[in-house]
C-alpha positions in Angstrom: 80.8 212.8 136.4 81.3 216.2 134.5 83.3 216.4 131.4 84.7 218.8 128.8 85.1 218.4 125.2 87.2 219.3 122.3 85.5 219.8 118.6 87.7 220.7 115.8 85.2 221.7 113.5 84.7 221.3 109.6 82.5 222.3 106.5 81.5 218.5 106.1 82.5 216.6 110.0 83.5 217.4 113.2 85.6 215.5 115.2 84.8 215.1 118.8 87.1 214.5 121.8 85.3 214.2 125.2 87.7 213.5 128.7 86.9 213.7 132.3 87.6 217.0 133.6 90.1 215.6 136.4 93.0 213.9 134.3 92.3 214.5 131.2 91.5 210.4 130.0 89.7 210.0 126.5 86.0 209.0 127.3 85.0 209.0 123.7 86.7 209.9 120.2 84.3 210.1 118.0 83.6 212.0 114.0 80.1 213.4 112.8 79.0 214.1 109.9 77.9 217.6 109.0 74.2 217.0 108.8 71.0 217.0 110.5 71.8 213.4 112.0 75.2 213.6 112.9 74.4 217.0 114.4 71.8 215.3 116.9 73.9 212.3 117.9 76.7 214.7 118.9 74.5 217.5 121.1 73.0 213.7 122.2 76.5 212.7 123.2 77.7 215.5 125.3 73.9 216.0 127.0 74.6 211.8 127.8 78.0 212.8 129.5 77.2 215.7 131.2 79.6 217.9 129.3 80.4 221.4 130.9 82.1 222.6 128.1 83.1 222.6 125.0 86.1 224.4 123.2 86.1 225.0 119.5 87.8 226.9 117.2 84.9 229.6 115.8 82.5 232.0 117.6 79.9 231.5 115.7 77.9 229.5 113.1 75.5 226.7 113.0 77.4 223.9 115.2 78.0 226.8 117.4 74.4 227.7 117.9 73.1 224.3 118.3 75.9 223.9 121.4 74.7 227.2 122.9 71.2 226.5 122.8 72.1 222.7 124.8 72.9 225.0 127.7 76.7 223.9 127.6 79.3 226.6 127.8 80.9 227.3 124.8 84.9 228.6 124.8 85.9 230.3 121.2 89.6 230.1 120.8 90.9 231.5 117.8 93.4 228.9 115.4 96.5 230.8 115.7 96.3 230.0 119.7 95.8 226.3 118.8 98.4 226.5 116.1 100.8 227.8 118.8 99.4 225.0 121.6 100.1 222.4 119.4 103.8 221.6 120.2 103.0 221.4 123.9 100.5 218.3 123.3 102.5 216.9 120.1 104.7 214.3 122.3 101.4 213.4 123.7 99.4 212.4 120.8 101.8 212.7 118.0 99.9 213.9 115.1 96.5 211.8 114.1 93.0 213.3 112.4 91.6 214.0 115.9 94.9 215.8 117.0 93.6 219.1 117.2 90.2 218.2 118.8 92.9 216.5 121.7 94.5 220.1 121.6 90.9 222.0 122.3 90.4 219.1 124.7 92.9 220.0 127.2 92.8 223.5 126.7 89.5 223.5 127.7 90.6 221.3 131.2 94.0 223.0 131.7 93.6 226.9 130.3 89.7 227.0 131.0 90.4 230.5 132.9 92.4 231.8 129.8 89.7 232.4 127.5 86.1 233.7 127.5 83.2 231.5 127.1 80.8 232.8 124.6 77.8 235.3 125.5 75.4 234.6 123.1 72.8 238.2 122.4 69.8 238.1 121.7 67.8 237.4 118.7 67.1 241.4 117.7 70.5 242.2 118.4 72.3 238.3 115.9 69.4 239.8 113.4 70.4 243.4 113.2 74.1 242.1 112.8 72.9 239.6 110.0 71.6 243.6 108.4 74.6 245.1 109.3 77.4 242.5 108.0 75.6 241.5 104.9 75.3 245.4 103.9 79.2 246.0 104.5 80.1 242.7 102.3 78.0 244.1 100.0 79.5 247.9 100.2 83.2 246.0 99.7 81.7 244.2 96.2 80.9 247.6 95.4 83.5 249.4 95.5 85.5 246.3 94.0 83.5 246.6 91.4 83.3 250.8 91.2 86.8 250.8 90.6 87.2 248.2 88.1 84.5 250.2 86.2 86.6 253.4 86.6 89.7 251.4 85.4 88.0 250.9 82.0 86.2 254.1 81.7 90.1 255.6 82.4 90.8 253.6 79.5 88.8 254.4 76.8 86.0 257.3 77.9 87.5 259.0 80.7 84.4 261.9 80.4 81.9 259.5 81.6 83.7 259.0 84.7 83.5 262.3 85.9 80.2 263.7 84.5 78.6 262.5 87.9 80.0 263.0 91.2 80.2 258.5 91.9 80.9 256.5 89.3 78.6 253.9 91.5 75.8 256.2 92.0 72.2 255.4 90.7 72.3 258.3 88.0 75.5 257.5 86.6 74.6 253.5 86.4 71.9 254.8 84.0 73.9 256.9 82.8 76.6 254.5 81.4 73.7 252.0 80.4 72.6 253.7 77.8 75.7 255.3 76.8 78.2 252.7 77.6 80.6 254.1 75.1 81.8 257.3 73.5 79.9 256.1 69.8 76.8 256.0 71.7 76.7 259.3 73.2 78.3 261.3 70.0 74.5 262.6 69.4 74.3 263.5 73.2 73.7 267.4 73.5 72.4 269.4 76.4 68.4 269.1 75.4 68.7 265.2 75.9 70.6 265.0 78.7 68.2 267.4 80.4 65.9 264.7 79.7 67.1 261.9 80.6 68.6 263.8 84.0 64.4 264.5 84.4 63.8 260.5 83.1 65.7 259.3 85.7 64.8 262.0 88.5 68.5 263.3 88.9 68.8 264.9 92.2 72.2 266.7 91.6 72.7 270.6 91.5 74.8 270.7 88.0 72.4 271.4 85.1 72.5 269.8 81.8 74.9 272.3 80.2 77.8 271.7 82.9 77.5 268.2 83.3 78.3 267.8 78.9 81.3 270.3 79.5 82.6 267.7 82.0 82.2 264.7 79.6 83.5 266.9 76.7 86.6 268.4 78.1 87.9 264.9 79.5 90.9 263.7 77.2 89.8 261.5 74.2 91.5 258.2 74.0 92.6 256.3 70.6 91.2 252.9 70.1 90.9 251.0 67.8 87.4 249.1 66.8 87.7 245.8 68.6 89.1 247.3 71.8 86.0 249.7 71.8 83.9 247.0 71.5 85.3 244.7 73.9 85.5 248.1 76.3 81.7 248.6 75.6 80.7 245.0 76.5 83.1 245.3 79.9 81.1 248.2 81.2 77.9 247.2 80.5 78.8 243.9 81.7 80.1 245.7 85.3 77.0 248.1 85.5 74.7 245.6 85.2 76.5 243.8 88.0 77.0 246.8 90.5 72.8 248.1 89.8 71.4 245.4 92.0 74.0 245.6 94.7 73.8 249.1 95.0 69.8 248.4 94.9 70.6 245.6 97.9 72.6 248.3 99.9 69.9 250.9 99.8 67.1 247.8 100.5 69.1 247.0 103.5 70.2 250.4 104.8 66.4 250.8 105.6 66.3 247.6 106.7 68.9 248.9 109.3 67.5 251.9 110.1 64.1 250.3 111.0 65.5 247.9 113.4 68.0 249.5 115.7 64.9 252.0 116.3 62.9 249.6 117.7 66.2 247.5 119.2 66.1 247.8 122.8 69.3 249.4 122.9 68.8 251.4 120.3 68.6 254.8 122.1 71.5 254.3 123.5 73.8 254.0 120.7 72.1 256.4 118.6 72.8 258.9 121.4 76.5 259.9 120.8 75.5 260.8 117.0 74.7 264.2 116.9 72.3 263.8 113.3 69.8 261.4 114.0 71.1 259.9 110.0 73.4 258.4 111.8 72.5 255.1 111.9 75.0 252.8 110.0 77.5 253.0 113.2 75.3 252.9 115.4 74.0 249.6 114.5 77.6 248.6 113.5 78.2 249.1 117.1 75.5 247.4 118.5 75.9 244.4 116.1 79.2 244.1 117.0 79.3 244.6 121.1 75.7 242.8 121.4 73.5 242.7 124.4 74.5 240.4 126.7 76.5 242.6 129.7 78.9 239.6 130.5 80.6 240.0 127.2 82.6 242.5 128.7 82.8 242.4 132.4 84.9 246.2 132.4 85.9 248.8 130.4 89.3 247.5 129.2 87.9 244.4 127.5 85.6 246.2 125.3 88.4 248.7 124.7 90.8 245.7 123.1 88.5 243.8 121.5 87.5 246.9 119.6 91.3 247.7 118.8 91.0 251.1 120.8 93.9 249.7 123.4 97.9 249.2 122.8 99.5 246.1 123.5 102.2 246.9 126.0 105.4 244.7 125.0 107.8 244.6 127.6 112.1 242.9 127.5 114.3 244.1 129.8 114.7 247.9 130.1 112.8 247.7 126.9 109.1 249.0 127.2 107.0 249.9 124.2 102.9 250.2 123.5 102.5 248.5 119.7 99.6 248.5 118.0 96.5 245.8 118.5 96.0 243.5 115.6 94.4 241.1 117.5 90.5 242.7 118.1 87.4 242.3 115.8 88.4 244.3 113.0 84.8 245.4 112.4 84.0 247.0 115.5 87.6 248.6 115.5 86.2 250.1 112.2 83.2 251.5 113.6 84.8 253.0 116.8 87.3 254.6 113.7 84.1 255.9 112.2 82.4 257.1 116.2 85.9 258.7 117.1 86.1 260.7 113.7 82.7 261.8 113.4 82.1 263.1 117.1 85.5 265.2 117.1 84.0 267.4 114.8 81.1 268.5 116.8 81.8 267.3 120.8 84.3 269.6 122.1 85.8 267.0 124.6 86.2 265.0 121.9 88.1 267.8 119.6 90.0 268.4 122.3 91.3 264.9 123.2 92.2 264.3 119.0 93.6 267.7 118.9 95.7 267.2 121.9 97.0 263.8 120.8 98.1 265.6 116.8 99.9 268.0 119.0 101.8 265.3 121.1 103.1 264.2 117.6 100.3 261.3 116.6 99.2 261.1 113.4 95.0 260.7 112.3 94.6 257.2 112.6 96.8 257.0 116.3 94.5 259.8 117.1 91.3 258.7 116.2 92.4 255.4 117.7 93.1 257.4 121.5 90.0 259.4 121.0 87.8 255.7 120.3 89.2 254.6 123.9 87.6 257.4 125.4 84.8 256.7 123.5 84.9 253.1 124.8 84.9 253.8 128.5 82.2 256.2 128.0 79.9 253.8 125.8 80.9 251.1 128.1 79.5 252.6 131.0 76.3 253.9 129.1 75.9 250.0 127.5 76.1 248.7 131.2 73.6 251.4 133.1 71.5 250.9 130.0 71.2 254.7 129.4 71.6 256.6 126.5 75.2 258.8 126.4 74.3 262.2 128.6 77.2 264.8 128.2 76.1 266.3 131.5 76.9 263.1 133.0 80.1 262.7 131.2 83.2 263.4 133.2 85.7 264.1 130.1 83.5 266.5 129.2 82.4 267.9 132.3 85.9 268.5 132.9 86.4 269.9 129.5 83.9 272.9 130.2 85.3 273.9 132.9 88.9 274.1 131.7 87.0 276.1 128.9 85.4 278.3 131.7 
């Protein structure tokens, strides 16, 4: 007889509810332990009871994988719908360790059809999102720690903050490690920095001479010795922190680039950039929407799990569209990034942002109206498994000819 199961997940256990599928009874309650044993015994389990599926509270992750790769179907449902499913089981079970592995239980039998089951890509595509989500936790530390660097070069030395364009580029990292404060670049003068700009293969357009007038004429701060020195340790301390992961983030970044040209679906995304650079979306976007076709069965899916669609909210004669905080935040981020960067050089595209600023939106509403267009369009490449082909593009088919 075929069963379904409820896991609520932890770092160290996992406790597992398995019922029949027809009223619900407890077959086996059960905890595991978070290892390579406990692990085997519970895929063991639900391959001994024939279960169908299984609900759990995360989309990915180890347990996850190991579940997908039994063959059973996997549902993700996030915790704030359990949170909110709770009450309706409470009288039930009352409230025990294994409560909300009961709750995933039965809304896994009773509210199956509710939620998507997972569709797990393929290994190209998880690796290339491994690339791509490791490089933008590591683009967040940086800027982190860019601007807690610029707080204490504001501080004390505000020159050496704007001598170089980034205050987290390569040059200026070098820069400030071996001149960390203003005592160590008083003997500084347009001979040396020319160079150490050479040393260091500085690849900026501002000679010597201009780049000292900009740490000169910066306003001089009084210190007194202690604070300098404790100032001078802070930086040195926060540039040799921020050199490796801006080392990392160009390491990866060709990583990146490598990968979603040989990805299968590569092409394809890269098509809707117009400079062939343009890589870091791209592979944002195919991280993010993946491989696998069932994912998103039609166009309006993809559009709200990337953010790109309103939420209509409807009471009485009361009807309103609010905004979508319920989407994966990273791809609504990349579509952001798609919907700003084509506007500038596909004329549909300027023309649907340009007609939504003069309806009254602002930028990000704009953008945001724009990336749904986008979505339908990328949708429909992603499922034909062609790359984007303004010819065959209706919005901007009908765009020319308005123009004509």
């Amino acid at each position: 007889m075929a069963a379904i199961c409820g896991i609520d997940w932890a770092s160290e256990w996992h406790d597992v509810r398995i019922a029949d599928t027809a009223r619900g009874e407890t077959v086996v309650q059960r905890r595991f332990a978070h290892d390579e044993t406990g692990i085997c015994a519970l895929t063991a389990l639900l391959v001994e009871h024939a279960v169908e599926l299984v609900a759990i509270e995360r989309p990915d992750g180890l347990l996850v994988g190991r579940l997908l790769a039994t063959g059973i179907r996997v549902l993700a449902i996030h915790p704030n719908q359990v949170k909110a499913a709770r009450d309706r089981f409470r009288a039930a079970a009352g409230k025990t360790d294994g409560f909300d592995s009961f709750v995933l239980c039965e809304l896994a039998r009773t509210d199956s059809h509710r939620f998507a089951a997972l569709a797990p890509s393929g290994d190209e595509t998880i690796a290339l999102r491994a690339l791509v989500r490791t490089r933008e936790d590591l683009v967040a530390a940086r800027v982190a720690l860019a601007n807690q660097l610029r707080a204490q070069l504001d501080g004390f030395w505000p020159g050496a903050a704007r001598i170089f364009a980034d205050v987290d580029s390569p040059i200026a990292l070098a820069f400030l490690a071996r001149y960390p404060s203003p005592a160590d670049a008083n003997g500084l003068g347009p001979k040396r920095l020319h160079s150490f700009l050479a040393r260091h293969a500085y690849s900026g357009r501002r000679p010597a001479c201009e780049l000292l007038t900009r740490l000169r004429s910066a306003p001089q701060a009084v210190i007194g010795e202690l604070e300098g020195n404790a100032r001078r340790a802070a930086v040195l301390g926060l540039v040799a922190a921020l050199r490796p992961i801006v080392g990392q983030i160009s390491e990866l970044t060709s990583q990146i680039r490598g990968q979603i040209r040989a990805h299968p679906d590569g092409a394809l995304f890269l098509s809707v950039f117009r400079d062939p650079k343009s890589v870091l979306c791209a592979a944002g976007l195919l991280a993010e929407i993946g491989d696998n076709r069932a994912r998103y069965p039609h166009r309006d899916a993809l559009a709200a799990d990337a953010g790109q669609a309103p939420v209509a909210i409807e009471s009485g004669k009361r009807r309103t569209a609010s905004f979508r905080w319920a989407c994966d935040k990273r791809l609504r981020r990349h579509f952001s990034v798609l919907a700003d960067s084509t506007r500038h050089h596909h004329p549909w595209a300027h023309d649907i942002y340009q007609r939504a600023i003069d309806r009254g939106c602002d930028h990000p509403h704009a953008c945001r109206i724009l990336g749904r267009a986008w979505s339908r369009a990328l949708w429909r490449c992603w499922q034909d498994h062609v790359p984007y082909d303004p010819a065959q593009h209706r919005a901007a088919t009908r765009h020319l000819t308005r123009q004509g």
